[in-house]
C-alpha positions as CSV (number, residue, x, y, z in Angstrom):
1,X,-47.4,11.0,-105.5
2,X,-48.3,10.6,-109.5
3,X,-51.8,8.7,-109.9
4,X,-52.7,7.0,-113.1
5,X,-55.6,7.5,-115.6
6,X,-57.5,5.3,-114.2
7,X,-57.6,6.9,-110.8
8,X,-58.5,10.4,-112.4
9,X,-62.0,10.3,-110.8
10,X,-62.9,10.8,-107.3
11,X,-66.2,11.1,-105.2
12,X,-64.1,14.0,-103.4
13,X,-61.5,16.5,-103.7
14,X,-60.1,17.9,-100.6
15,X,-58.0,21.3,-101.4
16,X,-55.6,21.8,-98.9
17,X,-54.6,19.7,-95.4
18,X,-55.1,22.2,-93.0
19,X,-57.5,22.1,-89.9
20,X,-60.4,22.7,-91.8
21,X,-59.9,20.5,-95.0
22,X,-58.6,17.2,-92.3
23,X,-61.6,17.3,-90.3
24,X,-64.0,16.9,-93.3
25,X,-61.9,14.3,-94.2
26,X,-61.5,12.3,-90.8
27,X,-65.5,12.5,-90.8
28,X,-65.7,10.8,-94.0
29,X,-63.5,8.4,-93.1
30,X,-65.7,7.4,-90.2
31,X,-68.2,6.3,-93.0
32,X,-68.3,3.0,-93.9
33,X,-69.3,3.6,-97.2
34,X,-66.9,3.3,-100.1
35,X,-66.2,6.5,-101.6
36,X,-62.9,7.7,-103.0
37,X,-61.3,10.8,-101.6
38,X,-58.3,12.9,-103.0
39,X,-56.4,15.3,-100.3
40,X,-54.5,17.9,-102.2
41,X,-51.9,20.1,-100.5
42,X,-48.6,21.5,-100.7
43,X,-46.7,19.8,-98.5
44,X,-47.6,16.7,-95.9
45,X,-44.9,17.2,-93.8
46,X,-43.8,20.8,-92.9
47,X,-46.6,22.4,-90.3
48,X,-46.4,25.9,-89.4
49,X,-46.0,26.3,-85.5
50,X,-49.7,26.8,-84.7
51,X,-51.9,26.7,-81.7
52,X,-56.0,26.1,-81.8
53,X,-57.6,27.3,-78.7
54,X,-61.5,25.7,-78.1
55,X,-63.3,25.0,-75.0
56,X,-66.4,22.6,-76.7
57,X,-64.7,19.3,-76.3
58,X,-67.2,17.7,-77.7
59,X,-65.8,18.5,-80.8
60,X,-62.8,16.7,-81.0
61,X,-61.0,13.9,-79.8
62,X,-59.0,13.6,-76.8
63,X,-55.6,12.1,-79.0
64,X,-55.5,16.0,-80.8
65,X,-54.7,17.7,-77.0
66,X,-52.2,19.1,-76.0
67,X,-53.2,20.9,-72.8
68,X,-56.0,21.6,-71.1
69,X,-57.4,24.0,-67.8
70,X,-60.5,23.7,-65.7
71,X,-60.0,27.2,-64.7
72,X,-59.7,30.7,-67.0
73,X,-58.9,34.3,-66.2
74,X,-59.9,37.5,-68.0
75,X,-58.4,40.8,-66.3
76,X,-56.9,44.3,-67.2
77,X,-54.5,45.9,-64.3
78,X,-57.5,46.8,-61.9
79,X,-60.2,43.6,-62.3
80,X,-59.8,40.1,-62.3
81,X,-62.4,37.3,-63.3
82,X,-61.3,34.1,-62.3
83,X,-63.6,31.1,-62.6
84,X,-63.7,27.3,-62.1
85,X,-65.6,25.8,-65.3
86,X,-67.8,22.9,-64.9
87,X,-69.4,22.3,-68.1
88,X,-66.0,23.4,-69.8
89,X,-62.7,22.8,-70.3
90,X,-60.4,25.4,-72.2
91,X,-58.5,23.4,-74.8
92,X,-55.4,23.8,-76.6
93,X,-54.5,21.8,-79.5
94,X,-50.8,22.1,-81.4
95,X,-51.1,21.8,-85.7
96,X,-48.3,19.7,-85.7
97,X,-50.0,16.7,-83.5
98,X,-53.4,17.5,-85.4
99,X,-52.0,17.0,-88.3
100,X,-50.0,14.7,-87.5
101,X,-52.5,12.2,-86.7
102,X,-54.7,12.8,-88.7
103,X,-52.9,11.9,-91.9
104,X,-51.1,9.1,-90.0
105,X,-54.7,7.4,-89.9
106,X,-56.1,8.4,-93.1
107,X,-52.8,7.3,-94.7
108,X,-53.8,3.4,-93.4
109,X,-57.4,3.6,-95.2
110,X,-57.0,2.8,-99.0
111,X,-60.2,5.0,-99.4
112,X,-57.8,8.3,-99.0
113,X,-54.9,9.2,-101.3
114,X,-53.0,12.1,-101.1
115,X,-51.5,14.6,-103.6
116,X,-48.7,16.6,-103.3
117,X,-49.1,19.5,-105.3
118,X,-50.2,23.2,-104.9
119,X,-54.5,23.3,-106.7
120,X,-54.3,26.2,-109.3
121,X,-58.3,25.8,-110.2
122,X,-61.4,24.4,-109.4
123,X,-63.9,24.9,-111.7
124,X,-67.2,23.0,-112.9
125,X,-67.5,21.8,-116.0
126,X,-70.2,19.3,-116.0
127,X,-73.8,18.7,-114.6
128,X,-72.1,16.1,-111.8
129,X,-68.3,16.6,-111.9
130,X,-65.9,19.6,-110.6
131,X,-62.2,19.6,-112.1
132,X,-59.8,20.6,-110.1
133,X,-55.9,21.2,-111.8
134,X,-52.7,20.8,-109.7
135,X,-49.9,23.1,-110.3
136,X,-47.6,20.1,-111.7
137,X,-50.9,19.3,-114.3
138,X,-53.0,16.9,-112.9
139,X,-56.7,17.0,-113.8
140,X,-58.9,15.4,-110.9
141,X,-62.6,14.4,-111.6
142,X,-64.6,14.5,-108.4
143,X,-68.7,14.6,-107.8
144,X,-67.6,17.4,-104.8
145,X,-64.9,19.7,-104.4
146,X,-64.1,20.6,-100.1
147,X,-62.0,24.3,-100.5
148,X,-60.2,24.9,-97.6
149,X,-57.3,26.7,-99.5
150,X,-56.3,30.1,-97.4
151,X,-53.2,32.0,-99.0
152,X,-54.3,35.3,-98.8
153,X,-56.4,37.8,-97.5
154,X,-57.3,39.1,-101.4
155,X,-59.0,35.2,-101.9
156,X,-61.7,36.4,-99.9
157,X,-65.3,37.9,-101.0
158,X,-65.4,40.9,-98.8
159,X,-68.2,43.2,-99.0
160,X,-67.1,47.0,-99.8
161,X,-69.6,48.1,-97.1
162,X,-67.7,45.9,-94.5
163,X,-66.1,47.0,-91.4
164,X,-62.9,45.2,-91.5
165,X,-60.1,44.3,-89.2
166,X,-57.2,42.3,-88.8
167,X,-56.6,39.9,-85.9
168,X,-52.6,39.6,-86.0
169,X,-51.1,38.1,-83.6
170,X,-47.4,36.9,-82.4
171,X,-47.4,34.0,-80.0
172,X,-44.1,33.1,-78.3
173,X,-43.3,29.6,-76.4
174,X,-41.4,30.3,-73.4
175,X,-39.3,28.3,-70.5
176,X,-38.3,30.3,-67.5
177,X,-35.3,29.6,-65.3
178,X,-37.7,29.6,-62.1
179,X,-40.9,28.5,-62.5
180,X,-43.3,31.5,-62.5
181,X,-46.7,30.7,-63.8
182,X,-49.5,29.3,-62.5
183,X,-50.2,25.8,-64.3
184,X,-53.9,25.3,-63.1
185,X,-54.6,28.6,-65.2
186,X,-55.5,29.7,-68.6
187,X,-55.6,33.5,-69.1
188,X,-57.3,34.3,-72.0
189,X,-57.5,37.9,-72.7
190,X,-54.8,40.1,-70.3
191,X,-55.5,44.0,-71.0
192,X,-52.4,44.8,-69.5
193,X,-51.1,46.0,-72.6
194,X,-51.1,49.5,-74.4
195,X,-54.2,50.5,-76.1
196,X,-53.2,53.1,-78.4
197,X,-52.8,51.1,-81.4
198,X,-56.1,49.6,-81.2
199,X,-57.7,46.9,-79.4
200,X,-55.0,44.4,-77.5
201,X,-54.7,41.8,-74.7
202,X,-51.9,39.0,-74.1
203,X,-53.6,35.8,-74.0
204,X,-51.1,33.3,-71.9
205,X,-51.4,29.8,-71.4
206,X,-49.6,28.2,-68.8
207,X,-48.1,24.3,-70.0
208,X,-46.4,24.4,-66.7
209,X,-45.0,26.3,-63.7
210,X,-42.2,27.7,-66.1
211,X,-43.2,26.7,-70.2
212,X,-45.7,29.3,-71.2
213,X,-47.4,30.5,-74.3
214,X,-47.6,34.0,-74.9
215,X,-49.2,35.5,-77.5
216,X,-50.2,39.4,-77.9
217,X,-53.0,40.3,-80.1
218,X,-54.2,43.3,-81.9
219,X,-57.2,43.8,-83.5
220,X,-57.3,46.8,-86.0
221,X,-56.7,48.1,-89.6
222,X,-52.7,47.6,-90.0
223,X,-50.6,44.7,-90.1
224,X,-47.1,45.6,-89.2
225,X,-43.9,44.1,-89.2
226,X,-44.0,40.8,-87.6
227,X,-40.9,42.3,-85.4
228,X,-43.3,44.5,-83.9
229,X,-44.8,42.9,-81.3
230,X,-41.5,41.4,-79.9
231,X,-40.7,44.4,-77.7
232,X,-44.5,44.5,-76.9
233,X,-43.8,40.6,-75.6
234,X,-41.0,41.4,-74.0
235,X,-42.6,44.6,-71.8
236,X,-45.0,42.6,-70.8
237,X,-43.3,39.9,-69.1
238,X,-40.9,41.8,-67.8
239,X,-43.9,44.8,-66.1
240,X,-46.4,42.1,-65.0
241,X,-44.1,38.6,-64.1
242,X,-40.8,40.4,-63.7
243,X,-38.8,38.3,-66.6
244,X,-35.9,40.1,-68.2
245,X,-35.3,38.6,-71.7
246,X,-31.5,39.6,-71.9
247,X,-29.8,41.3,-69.3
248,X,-26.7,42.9,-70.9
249,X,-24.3,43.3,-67.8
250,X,-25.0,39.5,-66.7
251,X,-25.1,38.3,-70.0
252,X,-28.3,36.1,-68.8
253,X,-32.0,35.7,-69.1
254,X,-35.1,34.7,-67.6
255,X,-36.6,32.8,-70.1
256,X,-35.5,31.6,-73.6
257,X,-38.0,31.9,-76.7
258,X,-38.4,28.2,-78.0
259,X,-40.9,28.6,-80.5
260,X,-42.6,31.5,-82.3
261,X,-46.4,31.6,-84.2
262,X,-47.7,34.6,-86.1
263,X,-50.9,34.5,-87.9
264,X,-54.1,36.8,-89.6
265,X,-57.8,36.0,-89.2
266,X,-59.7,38.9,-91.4
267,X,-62.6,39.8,-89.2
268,X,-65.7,41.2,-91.1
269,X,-69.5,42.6,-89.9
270,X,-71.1,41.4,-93.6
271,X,-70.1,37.7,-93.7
272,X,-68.3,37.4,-96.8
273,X,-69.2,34.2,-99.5
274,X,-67.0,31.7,-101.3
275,X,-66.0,32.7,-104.8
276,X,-67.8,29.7,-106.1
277,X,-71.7,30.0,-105.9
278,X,-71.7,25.9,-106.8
279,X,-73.3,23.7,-105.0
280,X,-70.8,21.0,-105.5
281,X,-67.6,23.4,-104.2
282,X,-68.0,23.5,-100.5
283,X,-65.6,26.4,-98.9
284,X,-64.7,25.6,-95.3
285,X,-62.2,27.0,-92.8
286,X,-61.4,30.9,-93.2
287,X,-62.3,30.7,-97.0
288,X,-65.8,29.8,-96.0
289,X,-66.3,32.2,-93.1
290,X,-65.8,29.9,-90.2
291,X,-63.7,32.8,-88.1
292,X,-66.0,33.6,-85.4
293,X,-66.1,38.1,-86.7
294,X,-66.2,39.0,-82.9
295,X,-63.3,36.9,-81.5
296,X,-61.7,35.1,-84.7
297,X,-62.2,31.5,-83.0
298,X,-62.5,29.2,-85.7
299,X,-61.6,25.7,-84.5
300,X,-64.3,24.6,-82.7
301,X,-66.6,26.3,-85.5
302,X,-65.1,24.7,-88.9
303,X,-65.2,20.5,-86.7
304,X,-69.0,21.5,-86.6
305,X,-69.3,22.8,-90.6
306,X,-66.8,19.3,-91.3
307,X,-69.6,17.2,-89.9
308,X,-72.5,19.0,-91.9
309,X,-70.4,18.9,-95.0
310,X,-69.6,15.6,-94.7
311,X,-73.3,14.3,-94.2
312,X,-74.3,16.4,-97.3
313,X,-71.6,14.6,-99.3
314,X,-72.6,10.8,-97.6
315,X,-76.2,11.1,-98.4
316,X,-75.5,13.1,-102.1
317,X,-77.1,16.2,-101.0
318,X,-76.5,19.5,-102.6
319,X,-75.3,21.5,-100.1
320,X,-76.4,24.6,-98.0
321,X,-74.9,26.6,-96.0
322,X,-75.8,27.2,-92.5
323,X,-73.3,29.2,-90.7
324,X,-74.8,31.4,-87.8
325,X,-77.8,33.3,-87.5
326,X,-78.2,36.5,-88.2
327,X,-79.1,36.9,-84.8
328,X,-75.3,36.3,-83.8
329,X,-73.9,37.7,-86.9
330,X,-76.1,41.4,-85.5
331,X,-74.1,41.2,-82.4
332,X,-71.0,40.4,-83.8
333,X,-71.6,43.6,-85.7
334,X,-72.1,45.8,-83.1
335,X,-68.8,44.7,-81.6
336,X,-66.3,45.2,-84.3
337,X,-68.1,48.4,-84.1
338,X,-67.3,49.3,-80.9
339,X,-64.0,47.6,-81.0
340,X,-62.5,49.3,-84.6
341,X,-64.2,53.0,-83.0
342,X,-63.6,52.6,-79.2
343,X,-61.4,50.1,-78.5
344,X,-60.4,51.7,-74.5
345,X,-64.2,50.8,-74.4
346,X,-64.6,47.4,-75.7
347,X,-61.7,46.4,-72.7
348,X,-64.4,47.6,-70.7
349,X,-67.2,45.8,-72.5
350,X,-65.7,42.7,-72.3
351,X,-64.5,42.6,-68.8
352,X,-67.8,43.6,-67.3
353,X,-69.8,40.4,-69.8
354,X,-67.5,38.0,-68.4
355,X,-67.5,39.3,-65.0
356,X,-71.8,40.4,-65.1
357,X,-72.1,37.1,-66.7
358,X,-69.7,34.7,-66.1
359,X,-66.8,32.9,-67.9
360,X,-69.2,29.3,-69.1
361,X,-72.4,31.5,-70.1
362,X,-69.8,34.0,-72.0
363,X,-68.3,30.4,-73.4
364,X,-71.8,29.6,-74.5
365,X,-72.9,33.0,-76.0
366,X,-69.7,33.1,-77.9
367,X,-70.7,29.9,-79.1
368,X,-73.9,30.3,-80.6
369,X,-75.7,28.1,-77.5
370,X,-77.4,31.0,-76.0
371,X,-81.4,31.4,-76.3
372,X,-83.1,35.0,-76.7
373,X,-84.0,35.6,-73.8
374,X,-80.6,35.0,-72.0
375,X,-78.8,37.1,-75.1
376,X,-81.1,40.0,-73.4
377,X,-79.6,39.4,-70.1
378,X,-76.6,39.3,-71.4
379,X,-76.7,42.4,-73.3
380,X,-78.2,44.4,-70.2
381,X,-75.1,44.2,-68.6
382,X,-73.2,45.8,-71.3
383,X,-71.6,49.2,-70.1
384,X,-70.8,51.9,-72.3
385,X,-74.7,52.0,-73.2
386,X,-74.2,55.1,-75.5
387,X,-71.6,53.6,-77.2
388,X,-74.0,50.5,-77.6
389,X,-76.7,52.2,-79.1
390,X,-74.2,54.5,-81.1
391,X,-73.2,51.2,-83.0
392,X,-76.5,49.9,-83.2
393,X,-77.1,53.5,-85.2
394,X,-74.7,53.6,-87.3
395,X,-74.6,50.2,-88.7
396,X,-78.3,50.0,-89.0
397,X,-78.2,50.2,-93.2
398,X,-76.2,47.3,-93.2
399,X,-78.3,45.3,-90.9
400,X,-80.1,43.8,-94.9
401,X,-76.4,42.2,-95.7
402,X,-76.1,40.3,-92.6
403,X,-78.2,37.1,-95.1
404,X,-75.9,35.6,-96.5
405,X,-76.7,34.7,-99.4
């Protein structure tokens, strides 16, 4: 889309349409104020296959789901917790309906306008107004810049003292010849997969008694070869539901693979900063640190930041950022600790919170809900205390960075 000069200036830029950037824009469209926003991306209509994962619905609307379970599982091959939520529900939500959406209903307000072109700087060169400069040449005026650009993991601000890890992960949507799984269940970490190259589980979420999602994840230092996890996949099915992708004398399967996701959330004990220390750039989504470091949930977490952001911009705030207390950000810490060091042991770490604990107290530790005093009840059921109190040890130096600043 090519815009005239006279429609150079904007209250708001939004740089890129992803999760992130389209939730601070469908709040802003909820005003009824008359401001003038610019979306900037890439491309409106291709969407990665991508699947958001949340279980706070009061975070987004019902139109964006796509599935939904009243009951989760967390288990390795000798213990099971199974639990009926209440306050809950676990959520999934596909990018392509999201999106979708989204852009279907900002598209009708004449407040929004949307430009198709890569950003290739954002930079501020006057008291009240951030440029921003499109690949094809466009200069955009705006009073506030939203950033939720996330290309690569080399954008981000990441402390040199950090302990760092990758969560990769390879998701593959599946349809069985019989039907296999049980549709009333999410399972949302499996440990029934190898250890040894760091720590893993198979989350699997049931869309009915024979279309699954399964997706293995690894948390560690190394991002292989997308191709690696396929075998991984494939073991797994066939060990634990008895699925055989190919069988070569039959020439037939079990299932066929009708859609793949792979995808990289860095996962960080310092919480790293935007590159931009201006109060009129705003980074959201991965850029901005919304990646939960323990667990890499981020959906649920950047809704909440769009509605903060937004208010800031509505009322002409300068804005500050509020994301976590260090309280959280300490335990998180201790974690990837545990987890990049002694990942057998975090399996067991995990499995005995949820099951000391249970699944909708776990849901509401992870996040943020939780007061002190049930954060200490929490922690006493952690096994492994030596390992505990090792990481509390060693990462007791960088317990100062933990402020963000």
């Amino acid at each position: 889309m090519t815009m005239t000069s006279e429609h150079h200036l904007f209250d708001v830029v939004i740089c890129g349409a992803g999760a992130s950037g389209l939730a601070v824009a469908l709040e802003l469209s909820r005003s009824k104020k008359s401001i003038r926003v610019a979306i900037v991306d890439p491309d409106f209509k291709t969407t990665v296959n991508k699947t958001w994962c949340l279980w706070d619905s009061t975070v987004t609307s019902d139109s964006f789901i796509h599935h939904s379970w009243k009951t989760v599982q967390v288990r390795d091959e000798t213990q099971s917790v199974k639990e009926s939520l209440h306050r809950h529900q676990y959520i999934c939500i596909k990018a392509v309906d999201y999106r979708k959406t989204i852009i279907e209903e900002l598209c009708s307000d004449n407040r929004f306008q949307f430009i198709q072109s890569k950003v290739f700087s954002v930079s501020r060169k006057k008291s009240d107004t951030v440029i921003t400069i499109t690949e094809s040449g466009l200069e955009i005026h705006s009073h506030y810049v939203v950033d939720a650009r996330f290309n690569h993991v080399g954008e981000l601000n990441i402390d040199p003292d950090a302990n760092t890890l990758w969560q990769h992960f390879k998701g593959w949507e599946i349809q069985t010849r019989e039907p296999i799984f049980d549709p009333d269940c999410a399972v949302m970490m499996d440990f029934r997969v190898p250890q040894s190259d760091g720590f893993a589980f198979i989350y699997l979420l049931p869309f009915s008694s024979s279309t699954a999602l399964i997706e293995l994840t690894y948390f560690n230092t190394e991002l292989p070869d997308p191709d690696y996890y396929n075998s991984k996949i494939a073991a797994y099915l066939e060990s634990n539901y008895g699925l055989i992708r190919q069988d070569a004398s039959l020439n037939t399967s079990d299932y066929i693979v009708e859609n793949v996701e792979y995808g990289v959330i860095p996962m960080t004990d310092i919480p790293y900063t935007s590159k931009s220390d201006d109060d009129r750039i705003i980074s959201t989504g991965l850029i901005g640190g919304q990646a939960k470091a323990s667990t890499g949930y981020a959906f649920a977490r950047s809704q909440r930041f769009a509605k903060l952001i937004a208010k800031n911009i509505l009322d002409g705030q300068f804005f500050t950022d509020t994301n976590g207390s260090i309280r959280f950000r300490y335990y998180d810490m201790l974690m990837l600790h545990i987890i990049r060091h002694h990942p057998a042991n975090a399996v067991q770490i995990f499995l005995q919170l949820f099951q000391k604990n249970g699944i909708e107290t776990m849901f509401d530790f992870l996040d943020e809900k939780t007061d002190f005093i049930t954060e200490l009840k929490i922690m006493s059921t952690v096994p492994k205390y030596s390992e505990y109190f090792n990481a509390m040890w060693q990462t007791r130096k960088k317990i100062p960075k933990l402020q963000r600043q």
